[in-house]
C-alpha positions as CSV (number, residue, x, y, z in Angstrom):
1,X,0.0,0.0,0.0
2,X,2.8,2.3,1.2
3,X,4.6,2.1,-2.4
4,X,1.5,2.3,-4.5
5,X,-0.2,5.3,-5.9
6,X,-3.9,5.3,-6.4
7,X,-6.2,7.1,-8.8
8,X,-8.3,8.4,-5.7
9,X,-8.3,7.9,-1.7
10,X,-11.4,8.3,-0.1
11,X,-11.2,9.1,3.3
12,X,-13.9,7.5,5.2
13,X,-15.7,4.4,4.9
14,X,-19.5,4.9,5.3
15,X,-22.4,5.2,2.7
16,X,-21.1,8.3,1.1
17,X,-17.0,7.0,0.5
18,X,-18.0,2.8,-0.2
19,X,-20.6,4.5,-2.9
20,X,-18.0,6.4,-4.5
21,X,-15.4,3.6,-4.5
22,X,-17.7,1.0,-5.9
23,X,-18.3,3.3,-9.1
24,X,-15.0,4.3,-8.9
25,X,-13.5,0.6,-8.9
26,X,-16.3,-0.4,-11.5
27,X,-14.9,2.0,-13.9
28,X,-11.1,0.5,-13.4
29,X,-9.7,2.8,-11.1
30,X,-7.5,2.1,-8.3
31,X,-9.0,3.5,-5.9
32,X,-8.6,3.3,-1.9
33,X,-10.6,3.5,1.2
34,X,-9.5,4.8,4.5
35,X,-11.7,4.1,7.4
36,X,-11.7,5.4,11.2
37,X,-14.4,2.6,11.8
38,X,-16.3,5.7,13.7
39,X,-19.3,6.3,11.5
40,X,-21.8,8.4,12.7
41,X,-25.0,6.1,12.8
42,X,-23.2,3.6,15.0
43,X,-25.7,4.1,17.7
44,X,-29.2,3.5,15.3
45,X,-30.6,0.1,15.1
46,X,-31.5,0.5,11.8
47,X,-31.2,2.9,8.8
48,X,-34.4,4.0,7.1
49,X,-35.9,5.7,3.7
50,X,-33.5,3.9,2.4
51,X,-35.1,2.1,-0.7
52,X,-34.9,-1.5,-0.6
53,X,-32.8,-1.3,2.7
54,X,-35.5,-0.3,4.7
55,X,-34.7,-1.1,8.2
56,X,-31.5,-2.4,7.6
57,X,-28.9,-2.2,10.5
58,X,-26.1,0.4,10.0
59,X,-23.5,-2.1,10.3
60,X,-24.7,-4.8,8.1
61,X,-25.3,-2.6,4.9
62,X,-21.6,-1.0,5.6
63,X,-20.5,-4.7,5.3
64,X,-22.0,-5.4,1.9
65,X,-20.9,-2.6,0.8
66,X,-17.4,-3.1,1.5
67,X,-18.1,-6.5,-0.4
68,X,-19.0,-5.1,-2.9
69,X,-16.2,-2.2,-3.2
70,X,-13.3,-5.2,-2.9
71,X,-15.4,-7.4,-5.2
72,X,-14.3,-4.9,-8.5
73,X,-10.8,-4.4,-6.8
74,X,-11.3,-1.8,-4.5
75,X,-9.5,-1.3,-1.7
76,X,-10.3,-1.1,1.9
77,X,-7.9,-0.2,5.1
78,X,-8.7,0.5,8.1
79,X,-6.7,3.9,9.7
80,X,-7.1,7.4,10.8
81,X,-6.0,10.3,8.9
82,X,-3.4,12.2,10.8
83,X,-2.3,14.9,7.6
84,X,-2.8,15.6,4.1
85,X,-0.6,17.6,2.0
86,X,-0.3,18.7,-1.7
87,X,2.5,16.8,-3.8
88,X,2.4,15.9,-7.6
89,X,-1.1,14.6,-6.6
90,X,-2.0,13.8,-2.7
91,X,-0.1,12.4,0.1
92,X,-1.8,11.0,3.2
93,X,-0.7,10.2,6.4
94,X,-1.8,7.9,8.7
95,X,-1.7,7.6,13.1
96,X,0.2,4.8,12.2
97,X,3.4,6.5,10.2
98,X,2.5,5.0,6.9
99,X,1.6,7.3,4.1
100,X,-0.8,6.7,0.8
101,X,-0.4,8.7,-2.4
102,X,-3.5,9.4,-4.7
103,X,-4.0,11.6,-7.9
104,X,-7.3,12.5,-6.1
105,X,-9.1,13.3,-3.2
106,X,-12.5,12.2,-1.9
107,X,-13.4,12.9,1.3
108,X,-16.6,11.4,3.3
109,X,-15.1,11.8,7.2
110,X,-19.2,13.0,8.2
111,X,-19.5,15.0,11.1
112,X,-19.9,14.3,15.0
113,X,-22.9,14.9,16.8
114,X,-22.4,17.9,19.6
115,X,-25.0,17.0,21.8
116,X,-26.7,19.1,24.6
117,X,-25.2,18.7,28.3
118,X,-28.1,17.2,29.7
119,X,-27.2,13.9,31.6
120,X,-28.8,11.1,29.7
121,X,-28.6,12.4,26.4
122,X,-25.5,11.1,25.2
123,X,-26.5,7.9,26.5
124,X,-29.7,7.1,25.1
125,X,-29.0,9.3,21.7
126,X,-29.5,7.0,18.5
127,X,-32.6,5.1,20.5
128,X,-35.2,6.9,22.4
129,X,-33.5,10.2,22.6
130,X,-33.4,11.1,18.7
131,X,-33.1,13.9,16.8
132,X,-34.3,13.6,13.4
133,X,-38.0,12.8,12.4
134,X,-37.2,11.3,9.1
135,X,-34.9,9.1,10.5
136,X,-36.8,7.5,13.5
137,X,-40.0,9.9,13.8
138,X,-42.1,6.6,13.0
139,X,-40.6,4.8,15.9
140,X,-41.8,6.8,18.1
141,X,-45.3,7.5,16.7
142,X,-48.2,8.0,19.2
143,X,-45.5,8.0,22.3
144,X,-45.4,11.3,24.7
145,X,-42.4,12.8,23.3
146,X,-40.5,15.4,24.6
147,X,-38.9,18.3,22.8
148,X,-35.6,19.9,24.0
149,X,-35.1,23.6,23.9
150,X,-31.6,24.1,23.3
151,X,-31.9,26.7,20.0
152,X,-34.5,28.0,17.5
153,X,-34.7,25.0,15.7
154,X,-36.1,23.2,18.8
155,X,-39.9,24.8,18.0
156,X,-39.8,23.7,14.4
157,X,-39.3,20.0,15.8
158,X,-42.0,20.6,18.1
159,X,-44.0,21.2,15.0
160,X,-42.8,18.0,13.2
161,X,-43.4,15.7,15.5
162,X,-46.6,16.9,16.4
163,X,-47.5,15.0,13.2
164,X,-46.4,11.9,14.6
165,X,-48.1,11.8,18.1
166,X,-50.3,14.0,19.8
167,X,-48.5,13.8,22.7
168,X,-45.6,16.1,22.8
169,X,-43.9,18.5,25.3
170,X,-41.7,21.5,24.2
171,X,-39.3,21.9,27.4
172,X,-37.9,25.6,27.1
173,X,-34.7,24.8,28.6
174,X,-32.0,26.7,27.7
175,X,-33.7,27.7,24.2
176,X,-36.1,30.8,23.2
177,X,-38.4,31.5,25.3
178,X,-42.2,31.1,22.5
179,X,-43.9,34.6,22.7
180,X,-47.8,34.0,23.6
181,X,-48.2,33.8,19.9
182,X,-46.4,30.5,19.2
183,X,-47.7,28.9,22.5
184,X,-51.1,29.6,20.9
185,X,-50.5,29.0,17.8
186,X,-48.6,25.5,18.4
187,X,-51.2,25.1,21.6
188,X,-53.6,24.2,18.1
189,X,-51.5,21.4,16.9
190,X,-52.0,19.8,21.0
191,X,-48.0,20.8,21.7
192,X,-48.0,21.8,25.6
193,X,-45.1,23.8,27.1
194,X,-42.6,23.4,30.1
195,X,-40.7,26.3,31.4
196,X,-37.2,26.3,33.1
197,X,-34.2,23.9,33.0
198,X,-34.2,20.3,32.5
199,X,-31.7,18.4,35.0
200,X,-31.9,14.8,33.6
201,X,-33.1,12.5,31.1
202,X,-34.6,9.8,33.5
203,X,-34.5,6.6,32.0
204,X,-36.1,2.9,34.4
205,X,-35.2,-0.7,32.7
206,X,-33.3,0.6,30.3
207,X,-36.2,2.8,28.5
208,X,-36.7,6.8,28.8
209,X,-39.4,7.4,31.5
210,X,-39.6,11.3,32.3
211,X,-37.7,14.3,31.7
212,X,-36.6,15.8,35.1
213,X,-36.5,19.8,35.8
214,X,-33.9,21.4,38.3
215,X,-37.1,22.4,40.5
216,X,-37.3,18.5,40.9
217,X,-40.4,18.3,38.7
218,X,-40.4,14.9,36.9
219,X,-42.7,15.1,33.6
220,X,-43.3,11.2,32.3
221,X,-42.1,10.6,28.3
222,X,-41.3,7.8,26.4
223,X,-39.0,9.7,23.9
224,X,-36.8,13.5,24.0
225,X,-35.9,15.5,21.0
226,X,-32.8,17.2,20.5
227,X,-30.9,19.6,18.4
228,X,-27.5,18.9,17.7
229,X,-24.7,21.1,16.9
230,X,-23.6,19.1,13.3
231,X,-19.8,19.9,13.2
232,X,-17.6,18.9,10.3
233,X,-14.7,16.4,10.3
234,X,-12.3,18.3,8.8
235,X,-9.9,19.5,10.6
236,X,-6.7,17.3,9.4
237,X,-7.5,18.6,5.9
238,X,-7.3,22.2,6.5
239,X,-3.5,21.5,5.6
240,X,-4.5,21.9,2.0
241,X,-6.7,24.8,2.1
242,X,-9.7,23.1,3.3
243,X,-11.3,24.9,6.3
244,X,-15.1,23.7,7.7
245,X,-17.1,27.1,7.5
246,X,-19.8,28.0,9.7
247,X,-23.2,26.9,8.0
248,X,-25.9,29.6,9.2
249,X,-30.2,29.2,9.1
250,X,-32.0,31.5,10.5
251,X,-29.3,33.5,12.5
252,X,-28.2,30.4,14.1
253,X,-25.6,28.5,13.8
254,X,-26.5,25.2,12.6
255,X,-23.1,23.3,12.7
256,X,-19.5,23.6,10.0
257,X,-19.3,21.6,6.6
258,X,-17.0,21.8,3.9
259,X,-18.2,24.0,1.1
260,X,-18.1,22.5,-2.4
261,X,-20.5,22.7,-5.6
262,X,-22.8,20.4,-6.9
263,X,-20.5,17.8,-8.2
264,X,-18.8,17.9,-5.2
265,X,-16.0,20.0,-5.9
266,X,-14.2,22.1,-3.6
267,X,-12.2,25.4,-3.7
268,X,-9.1,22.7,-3.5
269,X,-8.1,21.1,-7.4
270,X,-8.6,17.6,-7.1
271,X,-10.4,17.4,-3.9
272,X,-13.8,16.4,-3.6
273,X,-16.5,15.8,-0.5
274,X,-19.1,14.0,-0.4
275,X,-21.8,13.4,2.6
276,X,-22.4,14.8,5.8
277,X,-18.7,16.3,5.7
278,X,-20.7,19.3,3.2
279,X,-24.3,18.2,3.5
280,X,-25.4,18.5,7.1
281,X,-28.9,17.3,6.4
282,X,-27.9,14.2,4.0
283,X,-29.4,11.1,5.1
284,X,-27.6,7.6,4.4
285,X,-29.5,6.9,0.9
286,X,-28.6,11.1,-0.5
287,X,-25.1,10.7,1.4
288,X,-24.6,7.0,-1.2
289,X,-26.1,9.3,-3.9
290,X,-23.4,12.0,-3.1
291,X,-20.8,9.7,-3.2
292,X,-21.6,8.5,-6.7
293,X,-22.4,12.2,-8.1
294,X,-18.4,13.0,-6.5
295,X,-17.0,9.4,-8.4
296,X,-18.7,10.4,-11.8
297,X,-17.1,14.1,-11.5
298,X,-14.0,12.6,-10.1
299,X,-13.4,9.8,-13.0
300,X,-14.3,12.7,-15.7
301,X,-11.4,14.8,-14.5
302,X,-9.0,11.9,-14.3
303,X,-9.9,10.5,-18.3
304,X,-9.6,14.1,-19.3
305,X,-5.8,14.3,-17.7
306,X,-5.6,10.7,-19.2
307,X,-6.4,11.2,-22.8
308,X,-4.0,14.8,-22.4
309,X,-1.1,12.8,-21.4
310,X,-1.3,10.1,-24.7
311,X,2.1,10.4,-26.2
């Protein structure tokens, strides 16, 4: 590996880097993975809106698709990414002293999670505390739900969920306070309201039974809502130029992602993203999709260099 340079490394080895491997090893390149083993949706049972993987545990469909990425020649390694720098092409170093060369660059590496510091949370977060009602809203249909307040975006949850039971508690916590307006307004939709801090997530035989305030009020749930901060890793590639920008809605800050264009493309030649690394919203079917769209765009600009070079 050390002594061999590939047509493209892809950093990171979930549904966004194995998609664009597999089209990139199915079109004859040599093409290598590097993977943390950290993906993001380690805690979910299952993935869903996936079509024709529906309910499919995270794991498992990371394992066919690494089958399926070594099946046309692909490789796969596991490894962290410790630098990256610009040479004739790309050199990557590894936490284990090796180094890999590539003529591109495709990075999936996601993002983490930044969850609120609410004892509990981290705990149960990918099962009953969730954040996402695409994701898991239908597991948790007709439960009494409870919504965290941590920004703006909490309210708009609120609202979504609502859809799903008609049972559910915004708990102001830490986030705006709703004018008399919204309480009415969401009041319609059956969403009741809880003022002052929450304390704990308070979870009996392993299951989420009530959200606890400081003033030592206990209200029963069976599920909590949060907002993450989505934050980009990126950091180890900011050697080349690439640095995670702020992404902004609505005057708040939402998380960091790597810019790039449609195709993928970033304000670095020959380096590409793909996934939740640029997209903070991408699910694991549009992260695949991402990942093919960034191969396609990748492959282009590696025939064009190829058919340039022809002596």
């Amino acid at each position: 590996m050390a002594d061999k340079k590939y047509d493209v490394i892809v950093v990171g080895g979930g549904a966004a880097g194995l998609s664009g491997a597999l089209a990139l090893a199915r079109f004859r390149r040599s093409v290598l993975v590097i993977d943390a083993g950290e993906p993001r949706n380690a805690p979910a049972g299952h993935i869903h809106n996936y079509l024709g993987r529906e309910g499919t545990p995270p794991g498992e469909l990371l394992a066919i698709g690494r089958g399926e990425v070594e099946s046309y020649g692909g490789e796969i390694v596991p490894g962290t990414v410790t630098s990256a720098r610009k040479t004739d092409g790309f050199q990557v170093e590894l936490a284990d002293g090796s180094a890999v060369h590539g003529r591109k660059l495709l990075i999936t590496t996601g993002l983490v999670d930044e969850l609120p510091d609410v004892p509990g949370v981290k705990e149960r977060f990918g099962r009953d505390v969730l954040h996402c009602p695409y994701c898991h809203g239908w597991e948790v249909r007709d439960q009494a739900i409870g919504v965290l307040g941590t920004n703006p975006f909490g309210l708009h949850q609120a609202k979504l969920f609502s859809q799903l039971s008609a049972d559910v508690t915004y708990f102001v916590h830490t986030g705006p306070v709703p004018d008399e307006g919204e309480r009415e307004q969401l009041g319609k939709r059956g969403i009741t309201f809880v003022d002052g801090e929450v304390a704990e997530i308070e979870v009996r035989d392993d299951r989420i039974t009530g959200v606890r305030l400081r003033s030592g009020e206990v209200v029963a749930r069976q599920a909590v809502v949060v907002s993450p901060r989505f934050t980009a890793r990126a950091d180890v590639f900011e050697s080349l130029g690439l640095k995670a920008v702020e992404l902004e809605m609505g005057g708040h800050v939402f998380g960091s992602h790597i810019p790039a264009d449609a195709s993928g493309a970033t304000s670095v030649p020959g380096v590409y993203v793909a996934g939740n690394v640029t997209d903070l919203k991408a699910q694991v079917i549009s992260s695949a999709a991402a990942g093919l769209n960034a191969a396609a765009m990748i492959n282009n600009e590696l025939v064009e260099e190829d058919v340039q070079n022809v002596r």
